[in-house]
C-alpha positions in Angstrom: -10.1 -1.5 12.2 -9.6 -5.3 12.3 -13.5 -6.4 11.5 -12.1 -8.0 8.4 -9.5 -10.4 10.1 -12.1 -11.2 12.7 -14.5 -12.2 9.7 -11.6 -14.3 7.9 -11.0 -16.5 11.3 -14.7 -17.7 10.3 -13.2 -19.3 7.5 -10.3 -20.3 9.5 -12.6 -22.4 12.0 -14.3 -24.8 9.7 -11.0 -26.5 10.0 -10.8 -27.5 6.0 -7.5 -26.8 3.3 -10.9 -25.3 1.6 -11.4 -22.6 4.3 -7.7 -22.1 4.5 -7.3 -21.4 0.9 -10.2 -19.2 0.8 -9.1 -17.0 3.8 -5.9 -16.6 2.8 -6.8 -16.1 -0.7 -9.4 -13.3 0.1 -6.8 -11.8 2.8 -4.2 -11.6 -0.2 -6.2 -9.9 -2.1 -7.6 -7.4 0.4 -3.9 -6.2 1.7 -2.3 -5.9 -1.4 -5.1 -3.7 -2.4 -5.1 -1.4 -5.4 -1.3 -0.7 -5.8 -0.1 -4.6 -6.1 -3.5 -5.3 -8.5 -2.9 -2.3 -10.1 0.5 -3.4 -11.0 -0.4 -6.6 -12.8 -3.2 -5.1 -14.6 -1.2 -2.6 -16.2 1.3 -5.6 -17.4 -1.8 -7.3 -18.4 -2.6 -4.3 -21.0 1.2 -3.8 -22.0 1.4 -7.5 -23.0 -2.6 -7.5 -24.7 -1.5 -3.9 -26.6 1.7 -5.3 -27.9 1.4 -5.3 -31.9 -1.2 -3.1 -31.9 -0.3 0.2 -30.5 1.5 2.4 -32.4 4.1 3.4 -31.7 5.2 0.6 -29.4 6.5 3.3 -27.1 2.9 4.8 -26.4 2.8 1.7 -24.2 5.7 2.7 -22.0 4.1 6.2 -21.9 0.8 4.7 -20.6 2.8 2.4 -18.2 4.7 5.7 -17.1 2.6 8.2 -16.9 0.2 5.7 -14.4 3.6 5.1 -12.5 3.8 8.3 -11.8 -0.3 8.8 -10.7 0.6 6.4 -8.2 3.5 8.2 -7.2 2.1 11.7 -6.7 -1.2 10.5 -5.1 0.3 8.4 -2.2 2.8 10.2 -1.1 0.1 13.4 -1.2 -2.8 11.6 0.2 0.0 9.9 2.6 0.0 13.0 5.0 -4.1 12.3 5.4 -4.4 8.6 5.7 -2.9 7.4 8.7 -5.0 10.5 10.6 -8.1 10.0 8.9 -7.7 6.1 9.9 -6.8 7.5 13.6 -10.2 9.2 13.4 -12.3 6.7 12.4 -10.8 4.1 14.6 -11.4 6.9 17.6 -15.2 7.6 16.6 -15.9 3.9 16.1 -14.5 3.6 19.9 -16.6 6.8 20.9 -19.6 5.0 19.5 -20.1 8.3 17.3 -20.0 6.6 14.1 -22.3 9.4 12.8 -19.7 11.4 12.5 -17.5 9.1 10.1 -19.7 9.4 6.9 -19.7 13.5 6.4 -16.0 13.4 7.5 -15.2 11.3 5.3 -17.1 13.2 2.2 -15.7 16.0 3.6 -11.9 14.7 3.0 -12.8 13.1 -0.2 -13.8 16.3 -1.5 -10.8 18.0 -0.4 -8.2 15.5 -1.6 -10.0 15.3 -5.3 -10.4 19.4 -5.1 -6.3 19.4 -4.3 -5.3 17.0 -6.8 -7.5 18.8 -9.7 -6.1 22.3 -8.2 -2.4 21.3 -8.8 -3.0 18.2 -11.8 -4.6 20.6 -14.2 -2.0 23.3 -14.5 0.7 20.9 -14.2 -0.4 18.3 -17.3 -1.7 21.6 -19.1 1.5 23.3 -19.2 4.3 20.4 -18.7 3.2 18.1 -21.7 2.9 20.6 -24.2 3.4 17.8 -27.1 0.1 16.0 -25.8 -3.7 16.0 -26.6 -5.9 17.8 -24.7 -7.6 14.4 -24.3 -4.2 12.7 -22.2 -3.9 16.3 -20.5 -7.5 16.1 -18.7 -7.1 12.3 -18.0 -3.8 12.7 -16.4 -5.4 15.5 -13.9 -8.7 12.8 -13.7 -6.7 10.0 -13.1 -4.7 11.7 -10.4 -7.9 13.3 -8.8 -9.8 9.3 -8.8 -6.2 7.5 -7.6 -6.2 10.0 -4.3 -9.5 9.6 -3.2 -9.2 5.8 -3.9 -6.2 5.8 -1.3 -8.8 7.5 0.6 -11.5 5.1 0.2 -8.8 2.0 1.5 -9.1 3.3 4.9 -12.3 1.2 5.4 -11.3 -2.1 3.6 -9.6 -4.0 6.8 -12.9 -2.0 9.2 -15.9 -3.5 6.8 -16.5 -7.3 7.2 -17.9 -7.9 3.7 -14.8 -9.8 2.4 -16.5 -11.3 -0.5 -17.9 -7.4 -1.7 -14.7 -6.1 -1.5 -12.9 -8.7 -3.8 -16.2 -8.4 -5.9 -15.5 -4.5 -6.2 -11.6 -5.2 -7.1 -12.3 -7.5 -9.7 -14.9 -5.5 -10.9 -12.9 -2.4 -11.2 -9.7 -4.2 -12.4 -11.6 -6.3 -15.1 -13.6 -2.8 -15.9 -9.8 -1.6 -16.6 -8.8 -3.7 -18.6 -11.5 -4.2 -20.9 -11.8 -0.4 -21.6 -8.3 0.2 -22.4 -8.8 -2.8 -24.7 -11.6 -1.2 -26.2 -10.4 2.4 -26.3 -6.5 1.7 -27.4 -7.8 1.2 -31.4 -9.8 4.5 -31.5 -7.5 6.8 -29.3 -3.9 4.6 -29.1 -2.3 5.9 -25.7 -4.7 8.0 -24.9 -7.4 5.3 -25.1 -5.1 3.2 -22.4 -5.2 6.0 -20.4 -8.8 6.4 -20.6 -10.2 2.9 -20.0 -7.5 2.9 -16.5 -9.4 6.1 -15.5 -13.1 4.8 -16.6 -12.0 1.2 -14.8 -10.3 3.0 -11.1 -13.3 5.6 -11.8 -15.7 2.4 -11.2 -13.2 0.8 -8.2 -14.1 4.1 -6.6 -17.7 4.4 -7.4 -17.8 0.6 -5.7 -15.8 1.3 -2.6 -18.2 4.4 -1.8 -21.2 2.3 -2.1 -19.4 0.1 0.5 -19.0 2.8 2.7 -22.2 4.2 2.4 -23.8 0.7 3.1 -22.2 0.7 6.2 -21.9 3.8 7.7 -25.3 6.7 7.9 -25.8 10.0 9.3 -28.0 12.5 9.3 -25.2 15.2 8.1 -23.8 14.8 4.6 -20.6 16.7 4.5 -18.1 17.8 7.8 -14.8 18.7 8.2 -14.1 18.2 11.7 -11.2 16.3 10.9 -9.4 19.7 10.6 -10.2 20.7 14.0 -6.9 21.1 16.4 -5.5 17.9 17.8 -8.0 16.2 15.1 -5.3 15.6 12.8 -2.3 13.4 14.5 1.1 15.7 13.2 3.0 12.4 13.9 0.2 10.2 11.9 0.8 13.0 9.1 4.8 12.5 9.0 4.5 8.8 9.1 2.3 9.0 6.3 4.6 10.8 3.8 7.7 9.3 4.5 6.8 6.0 4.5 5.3 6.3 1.0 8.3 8.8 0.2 11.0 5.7 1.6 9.4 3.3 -0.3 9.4 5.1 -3.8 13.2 7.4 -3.1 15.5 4.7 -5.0 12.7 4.2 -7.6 13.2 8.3 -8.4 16.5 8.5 -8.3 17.3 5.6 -10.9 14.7 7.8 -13.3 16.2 11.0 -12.9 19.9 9.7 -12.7 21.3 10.2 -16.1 23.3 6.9 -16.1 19.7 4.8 -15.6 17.4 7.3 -16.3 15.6 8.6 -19.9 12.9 10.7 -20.5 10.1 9.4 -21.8 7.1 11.6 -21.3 6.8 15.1 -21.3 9.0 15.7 -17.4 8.3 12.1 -16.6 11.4 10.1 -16.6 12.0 6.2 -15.8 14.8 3.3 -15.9 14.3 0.6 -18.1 16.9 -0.9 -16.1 15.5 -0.6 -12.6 11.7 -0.6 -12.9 10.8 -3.9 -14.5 12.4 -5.9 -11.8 11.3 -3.5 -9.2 7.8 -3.9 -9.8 7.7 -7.5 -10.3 9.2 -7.9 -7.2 6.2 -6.5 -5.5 4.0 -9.2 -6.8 5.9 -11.6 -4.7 4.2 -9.6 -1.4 1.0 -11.3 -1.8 1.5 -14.3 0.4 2.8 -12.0 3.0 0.3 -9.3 2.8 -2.5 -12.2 3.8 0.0 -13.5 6.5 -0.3 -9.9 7.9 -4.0 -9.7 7.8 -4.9 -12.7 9.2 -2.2 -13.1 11.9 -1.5 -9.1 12.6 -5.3 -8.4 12.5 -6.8 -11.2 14.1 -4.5 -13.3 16.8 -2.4 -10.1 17.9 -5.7 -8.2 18.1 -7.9 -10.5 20.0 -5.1 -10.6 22.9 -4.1 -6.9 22.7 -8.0 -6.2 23.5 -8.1 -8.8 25.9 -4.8 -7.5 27.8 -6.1 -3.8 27.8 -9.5 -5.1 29.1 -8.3 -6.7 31.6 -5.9 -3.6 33.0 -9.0 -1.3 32.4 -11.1 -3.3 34.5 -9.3 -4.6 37.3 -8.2 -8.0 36.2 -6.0 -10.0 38.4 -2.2 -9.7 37.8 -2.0 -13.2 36.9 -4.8 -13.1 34.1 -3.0 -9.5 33.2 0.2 -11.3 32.7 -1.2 -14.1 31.2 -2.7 -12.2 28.2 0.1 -9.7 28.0 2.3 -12.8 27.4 0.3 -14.6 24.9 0.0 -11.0 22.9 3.9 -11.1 22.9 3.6 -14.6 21.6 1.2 -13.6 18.6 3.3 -11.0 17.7 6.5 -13.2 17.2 4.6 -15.9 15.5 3.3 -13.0 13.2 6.5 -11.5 12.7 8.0 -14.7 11.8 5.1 -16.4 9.7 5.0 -13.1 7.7 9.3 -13.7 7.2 8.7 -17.3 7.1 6.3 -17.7 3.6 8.1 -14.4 2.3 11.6 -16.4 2.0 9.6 -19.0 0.5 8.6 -16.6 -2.4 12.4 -15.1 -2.0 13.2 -19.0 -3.0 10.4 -19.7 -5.6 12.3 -16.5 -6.9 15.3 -17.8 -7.3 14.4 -20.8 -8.7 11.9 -19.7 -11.5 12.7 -16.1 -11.5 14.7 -17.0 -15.3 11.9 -18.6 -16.6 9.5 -15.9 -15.4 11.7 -13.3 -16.8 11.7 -15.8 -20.2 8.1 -16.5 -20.1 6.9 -12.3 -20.2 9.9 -11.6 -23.1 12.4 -10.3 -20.8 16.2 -10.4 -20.8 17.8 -12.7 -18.2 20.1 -9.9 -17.6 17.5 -8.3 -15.2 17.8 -11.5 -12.9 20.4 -10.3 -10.3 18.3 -7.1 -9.8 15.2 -8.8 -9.9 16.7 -11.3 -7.0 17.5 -8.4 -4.6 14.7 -6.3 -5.0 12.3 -9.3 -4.3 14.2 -9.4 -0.5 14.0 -5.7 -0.5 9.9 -6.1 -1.1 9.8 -9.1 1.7 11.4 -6.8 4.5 9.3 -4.1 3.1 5.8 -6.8 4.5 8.0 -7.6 7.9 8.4 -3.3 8.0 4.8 -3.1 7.7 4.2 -6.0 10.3 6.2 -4.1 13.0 4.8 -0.6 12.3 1.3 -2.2 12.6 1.8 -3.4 16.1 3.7 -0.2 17.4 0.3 1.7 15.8 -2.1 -0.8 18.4 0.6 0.1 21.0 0.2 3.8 20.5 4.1 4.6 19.5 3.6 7.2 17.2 7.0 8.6 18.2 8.7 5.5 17.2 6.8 4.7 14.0 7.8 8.8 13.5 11.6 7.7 13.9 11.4 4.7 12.0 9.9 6.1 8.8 12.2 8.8 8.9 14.9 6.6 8.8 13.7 4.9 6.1 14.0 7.4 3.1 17.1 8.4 4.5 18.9 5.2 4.4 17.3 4.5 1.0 18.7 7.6 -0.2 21.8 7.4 1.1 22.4 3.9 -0.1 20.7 4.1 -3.1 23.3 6.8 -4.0 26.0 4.7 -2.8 24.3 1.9 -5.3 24.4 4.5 -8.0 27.7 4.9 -7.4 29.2 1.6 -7.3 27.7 0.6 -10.4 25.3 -2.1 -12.5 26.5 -4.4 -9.5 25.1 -2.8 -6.7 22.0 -1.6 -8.4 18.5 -2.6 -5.8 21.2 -3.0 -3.1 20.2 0.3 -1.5 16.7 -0.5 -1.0 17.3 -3.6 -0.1 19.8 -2.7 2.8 17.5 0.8 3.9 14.5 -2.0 4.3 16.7 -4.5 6.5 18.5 -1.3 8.1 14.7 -0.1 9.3 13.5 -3.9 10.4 16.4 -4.6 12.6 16.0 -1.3 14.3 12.3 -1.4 14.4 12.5 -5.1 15.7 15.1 -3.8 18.5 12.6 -1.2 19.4 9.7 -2.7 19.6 11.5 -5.4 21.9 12.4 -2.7 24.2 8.8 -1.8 24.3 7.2 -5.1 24.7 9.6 -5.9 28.0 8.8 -2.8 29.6 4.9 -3.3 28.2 3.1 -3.7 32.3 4.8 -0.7 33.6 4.3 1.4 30.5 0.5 0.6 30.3 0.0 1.5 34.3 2.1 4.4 34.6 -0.4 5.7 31.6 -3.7 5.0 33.7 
């Protein structure tokens, strides 16, 4: 599923701070995906709805009540992804790529029939002091945001870089501009409806994309619920990674000491969640780190290594590419930690006037300086994980992300414990906690790598 990077180290080879820019720039955008540009365009229409939504708190409902779409539809459509990506990846290598568009309907209609089975009685009946209007939205929005999640799958397989970004700023700017629109006529509500008409449109894109690339002579299949279609381990990973990486953020909202109700059952912490999220703007740099070093350098050697073991290379040439895979992968690992303690830096040293410049208190700034380490181990988590996926260690990437909302949970509960202090700590520490065990694990693996590869010919 690496088409993309391969495409980027085009730009790469014309050898000009231009091309540079413009691969990184494109690979930024690309990884971070919906969920990072989601994040700032929802800031965008807080800061734009100021003074003219009223009451002001109907923008913190609209900010919450997408929060929480986010919420729900990863960690549900997190049992699906990882497998459905496993299948594609093993029809592509079959050369049955026939098989990936009515699959892939298939799923689509199964996630958006899921989300609408359990949205709609749940915003009918647990925000009785809402329109009808928020209630169908909320079910919409959560039905659209799943099969988005869905529809990500293919972004790092497709080579069309420049469509992709077109489709994001497309959708994102179609967001925007209809909540603008809509928030005079309908106040929250029309918030609510212009994200849902906007992602509606980011969806609408990304399954042209799909269906540009990808034909068959069936239209819908559900062979990815066959037995041994669906990956168990793939499905765990899934859901705990996305259940990890949102634990602390659910357990400041529903503790009473950080947490207040705000919507109908959905809670959040005015202490904890601007800082939190701003943090995850500063992933950017290391998202397009990942893709183009991860998905491209690693790549081309890990193909050539497995090549060459598959047909009969000499031992020499075997050793020669297993060694500079092993290279790549450090000089991945460590560019991705490398520009992410640059931003960790940048943080500290603007992070007062940032917090100055979008009206917020300076108070947040401690918080705000450990969650931004927490969201750079977070990229050096996703690094690892990526490389023990190509090396086929479901088992360990199983472990890992178990251990992952564990420690967050336990610490983050310490954190709550301790006080204003420690609050962000117990993220922070469950990401580093993860990365030094994954780091220990996959070094294991990588000096053992020869005899694990032959003993499984």
């Amino acid at each position: 599923m690496a088409g993309i990077g391969f495409e980027l180290r085009k730009l790469l080879k014309k050898q000009t701070y231009l091309g540079l820019l413009q691969a990184y720039a494109y690979a930024g955008l690309i990884s971070s995906g919906p969920w990072v540009l989601s994040i700032i365009g929802i800031m965008l229409i807080g800061v734009f709805s100021l003074g003219l939504v009223f009451p002001k708190d109907a923008i913190t409902q609209f900010q919450v009540t997408v929060t929480y779409l986010f919420l729900i539809s990863l960690i549900g459509t997190g049992l699906i992804q990882l497998s459905f990506t496993r299948f594609v990846a093993d029809r592509i290598f079959e050369k049955d790529e026939a098989s990936i568009l009515p699959n892939f309907n298939g799923l689509m209609l199964v996630a958006i029939g899921i989300s609408l089975v359990l949205g709609v009685p749940f915003a009918a009946f647990w925000f009785p002091e809402q329109t009808v209007l928020y209630r169908i939205l909320f079910a919409m929005g959560l039905a659209i945001m799943s099969a988005i999640w869905i529809a990500t799958v293919f972004l790092t397989g497709l080579k069309h870089y420049r469509t992709i970004v077109a489709i994001f700023f497309m959708g994102y700017s179609a967001t925007l501009g209809f909540a603008l629109v809509f928030r005079s006529a309908f106040g929250m509500d029309g918030l609510l409806l212009g994200f849902v008409v906007g992602h509606y449109l980011l969806l609408m894109g990304m399954v042209w994309l799909v269906y540009r690339n990808y034909h068959s002579s069936r239209f819908i299949a559900f062979d990815i619920w066959k037995p041994g279609a669906m990956h168990l381990s793939l499905m765990g990973t899934g859901f705990l990674f996305n259940l990890g990486a949102w634990a602390d953020k659910l357990m400041f909202w529903y503790y009473p000491g950080t947490g207040q109700q705000v919507i109908g059952p959905l809670n959040a912490s005015v202490i904890y969640d601007f800082p939190i999220f701003l943090s995850y703007l500063s992933v950017i740099p290391g998202m397009a780190v990942f893709l183009v070093r991860i998905e491209t350098d690693f790549v081309e050697y890990y193909i050539k290594f497995y090549d060459a073991v598959r047909e009969g290379a000499t031992l020499d040439y075997i050793e020669r590419m297993r060694n500079q895979m092993v290279y790549h992968i450090q000089r991945g690992l460590f560019d991705i930690a490398k520009i992410q303690s640059i931003t960790v830096l940048v943080t500290l040293a603007l992070g007062g006037v940032l917090l100055e410049s979008i009206g917020i208190s300076k108070l947040y700034l401690p918080l705000l300086y450990v969650d931004v380490v927490g969201a750079a181990l977070q990229v050096v988590l996703l690094g690892i994980l990526n490389v023990l996926f190509y090396l086929d260690q479901r088992r360990i990437v199983l472990g890992l992300t178990a251990l992952l909302p564990l420690a967050n949970i336990v610490l983050t509960a310490v954190s709550l414990h301790l006080g204003p202090a420690w609050f962000g700590y117990g993220f922070t520490l469950a990401m580093l906690l993860t990365v030094l065990v994954g780091v220990w694990m996959l070094s294991n693996i990588l000096d053992t790598l020869e005899y694990q590869t032959f003993m499984l010919q």
